[in-house]
C-alpha positions, 0 to 999 in steps of 0.5 A: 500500500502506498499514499501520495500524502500519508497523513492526509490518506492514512493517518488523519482518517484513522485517528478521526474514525478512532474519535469516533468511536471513542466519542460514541462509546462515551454515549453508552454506560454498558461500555466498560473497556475499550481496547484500541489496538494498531493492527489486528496483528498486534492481538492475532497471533498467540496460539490461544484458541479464538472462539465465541466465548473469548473476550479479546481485550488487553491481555490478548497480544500476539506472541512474538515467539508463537510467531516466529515458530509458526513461520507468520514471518510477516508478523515476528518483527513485532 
């Protein structure tokens, strides 16, 4: 993926839309925890078993040894 203006087309869109959601989730009172990661890589890879009954929250990062030793190469240089 390239930009021609990084800022403009990458980050200024991400850090609105993280606003967003923040901003919204403040209008809830059932919302206890919010979890903002930087990529779905920094929580996807550790080797525990996703299912529906998992909660996915802080605790929840990739293992950069279950990483390297699954050869997700893409993915140890966390």
């Amino acid at each position: 993926m390239s930009a021609n203006d990084p800022q403009a087309e990458l980050i200024d869109p991400a850090v609105k839309g993280t606003l967003n959601v923040l901003r919204s989730c403040a209008k809830v009172q059932s919302v206890k925890r919010v979890v903002i990661t930087s990529s779905v890589v920094s929580a996807l890879f550790n080797g525990k078993p996703l299912n529906p009954d998992v909660v996915v929250d802080e605790t929840w990062f990739s293992d950069p040894s279950f990483c390297k030793e699954s050869k997700h190469k893409a993915f140890y240089l966390l």
